[in-house]
C-alpha positions in Angstrom: 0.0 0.0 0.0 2.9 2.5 0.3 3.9 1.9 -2.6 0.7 2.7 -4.3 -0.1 6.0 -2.5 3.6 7.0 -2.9 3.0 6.6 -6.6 -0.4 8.4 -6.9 1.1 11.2 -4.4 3.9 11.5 -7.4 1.3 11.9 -10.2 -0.4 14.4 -8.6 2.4 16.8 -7.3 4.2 16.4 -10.8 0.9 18.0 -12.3 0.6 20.6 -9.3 4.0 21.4 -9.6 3.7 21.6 -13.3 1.0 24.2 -12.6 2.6 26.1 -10.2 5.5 26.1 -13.0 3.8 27.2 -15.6 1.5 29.8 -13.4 5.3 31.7 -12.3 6.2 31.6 -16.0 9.2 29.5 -15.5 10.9 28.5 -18.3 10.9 24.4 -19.6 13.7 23.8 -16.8 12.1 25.6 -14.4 8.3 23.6 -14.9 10.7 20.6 -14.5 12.8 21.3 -11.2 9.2 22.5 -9.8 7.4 19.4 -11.0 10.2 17.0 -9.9 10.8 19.1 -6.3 7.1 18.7 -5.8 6.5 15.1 -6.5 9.9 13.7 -5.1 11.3 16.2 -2.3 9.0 15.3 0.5 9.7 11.8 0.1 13.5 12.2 -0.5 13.2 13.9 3.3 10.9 11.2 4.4 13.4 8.7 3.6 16.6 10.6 5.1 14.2 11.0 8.5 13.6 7.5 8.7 16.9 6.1 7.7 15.8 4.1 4.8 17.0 4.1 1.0 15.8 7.0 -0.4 13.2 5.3 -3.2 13.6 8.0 -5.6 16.9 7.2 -5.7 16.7 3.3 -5.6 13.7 2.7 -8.0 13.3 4.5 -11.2 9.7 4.7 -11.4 8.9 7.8 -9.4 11.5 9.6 -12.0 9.8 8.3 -15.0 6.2 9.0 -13.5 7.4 12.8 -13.0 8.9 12.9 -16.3 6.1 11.3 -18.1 3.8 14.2 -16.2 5.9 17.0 -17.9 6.0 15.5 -21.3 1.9 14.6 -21.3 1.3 18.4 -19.7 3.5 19.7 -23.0 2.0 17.2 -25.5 -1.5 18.2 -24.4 -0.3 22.0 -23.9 -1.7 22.2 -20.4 0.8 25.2 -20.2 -2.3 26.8 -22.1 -5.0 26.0 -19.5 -6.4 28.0 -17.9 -5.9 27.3 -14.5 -7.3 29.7 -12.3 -10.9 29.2 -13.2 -10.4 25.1 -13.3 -10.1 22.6 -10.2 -7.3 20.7 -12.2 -4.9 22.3 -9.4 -7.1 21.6 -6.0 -8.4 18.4 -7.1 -4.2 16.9 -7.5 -2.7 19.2 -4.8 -5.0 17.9 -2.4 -4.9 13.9 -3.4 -1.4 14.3 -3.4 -1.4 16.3 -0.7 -3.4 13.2 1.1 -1.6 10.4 -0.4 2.1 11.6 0.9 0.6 11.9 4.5 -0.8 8.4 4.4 2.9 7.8 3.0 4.9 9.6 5.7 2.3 8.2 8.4 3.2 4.3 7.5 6.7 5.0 7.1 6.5 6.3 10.3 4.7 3.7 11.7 6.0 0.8 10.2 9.6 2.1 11.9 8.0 2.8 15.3 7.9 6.4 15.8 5.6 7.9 18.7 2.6 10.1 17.5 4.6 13.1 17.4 7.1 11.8 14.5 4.2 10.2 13.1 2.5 13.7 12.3 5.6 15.2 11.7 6.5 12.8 9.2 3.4 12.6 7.6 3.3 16.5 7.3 7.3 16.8 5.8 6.9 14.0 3.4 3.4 16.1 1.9 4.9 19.4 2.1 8.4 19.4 2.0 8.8 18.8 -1.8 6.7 22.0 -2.2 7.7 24.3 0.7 11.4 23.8 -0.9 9.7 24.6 -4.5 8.5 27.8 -3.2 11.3 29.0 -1.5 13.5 28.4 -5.0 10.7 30.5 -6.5 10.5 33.3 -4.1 7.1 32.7 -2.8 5.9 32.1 0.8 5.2 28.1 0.9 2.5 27.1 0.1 1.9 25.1 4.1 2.6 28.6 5.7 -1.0 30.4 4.4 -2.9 28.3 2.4 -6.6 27.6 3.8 -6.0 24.6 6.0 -3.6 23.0 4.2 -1.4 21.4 6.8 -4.1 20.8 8.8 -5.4 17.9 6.6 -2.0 16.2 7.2 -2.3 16.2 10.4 -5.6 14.8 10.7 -4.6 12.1 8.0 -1.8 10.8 10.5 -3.2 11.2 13.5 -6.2 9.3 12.3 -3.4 6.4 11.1 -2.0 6.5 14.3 -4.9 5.6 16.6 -6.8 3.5 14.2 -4.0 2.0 12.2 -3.0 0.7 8.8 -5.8 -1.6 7.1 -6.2 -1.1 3.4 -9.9 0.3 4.5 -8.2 2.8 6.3 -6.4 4.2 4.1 -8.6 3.8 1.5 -11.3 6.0 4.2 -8.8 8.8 5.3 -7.6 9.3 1.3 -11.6 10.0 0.5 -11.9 11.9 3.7 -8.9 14.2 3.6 -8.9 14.9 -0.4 -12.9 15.8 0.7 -12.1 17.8 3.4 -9.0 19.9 1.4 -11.4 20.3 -1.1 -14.5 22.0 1.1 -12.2 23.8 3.3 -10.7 25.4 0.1 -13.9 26.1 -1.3 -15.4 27.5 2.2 -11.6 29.3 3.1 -11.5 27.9 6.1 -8.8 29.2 7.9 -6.8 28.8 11.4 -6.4 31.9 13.8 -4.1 34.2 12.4 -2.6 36.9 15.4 
């Protein structure tokens, strides 16, 4: 089951981060470096945290999936989509927002970390990839002011932790959290600002 929500996380933050590419008018490099630092860079940290091989790294499939995002988005010229008025962007940022907690959250499980490296785990592995995309691009990331972004990360993991991995669980929490992201974008939910 990692492997699986590892590899739909990876589809859908090479299209986000194709997005986000093409929104800052980077050039073909740039839509790749954000498309690739999207998809792979949480989990390259993940991995590093939890002492494993860094799968990226040791498995050439999440390379080619990235890779075969960029060419499909060129072929099909999503570089001319419209993106602002379309939910192309919410509906992928938030499975693979959801997908890489569930990720982090059994890779912290599965090497016994306590609730607190659980969430944090869960939370680097679905943002890190795009908080160090938006500091190369000279924006504020993404986790720091987006409409309950983070939140959904935690929730994912901390659900994980007390009810555990069964394929029904994480088959629940990935239609709960992508459902959640979605409505609390589309409502702007937002935590306290001071």
């Amino acid at each position: 089951m990692l492997e699986i929500t590892d590899i739909i996380g990876i589809i859908a933050f090479a299209i986000s981060g194709f997005i986000i590419g093409v929104r800052n008018k980077l050039d073909l490099l740039g839509i790749a470096i954000s498309a690739f630092l999207t998809a792979l860079g949480g989990g390259i940290i993940r991995d590093v945290l939890a002492d494993r091989a860094i799968y990226s790294f040791t498995n050439i499939i999440p390379g080619s999936i990235v890779l075969a995002v960029i060419v499909t988005g060129i072929y099909f010229k999503l570089h001319e989509y419209d993106f602002e008025k379309k939910d192309l962007f919410l509906i992928s940022d938030s499975i693979g927002l959801v997908s890489f907690s569930i990720s982090g959250s059994i890779v912290a499980l599965n090497s016994g970390f306590n609730v607190y490296g659980v969430v944090f785990l869960a939370l680097i592995t679905a943002v890190g990839g795009g908080m160090i995309r938006d500091i190369l691009i000279n924006k504020i990331p993404f986790i720091l002011k987006e409409n309950f972004y983070g939140s959904v990360s935690i929730f994912v993991s901390i659900f994980l932790y007390i009810f555990g991995i069964t394929d029904v669980n994480i088959i629940l929490i990935l239609i709960i959290g992508v459902i959640i992201r979605v409505i609390a974008h589309k409502k702007s939910w937002k935590l306290p600002t001071f």
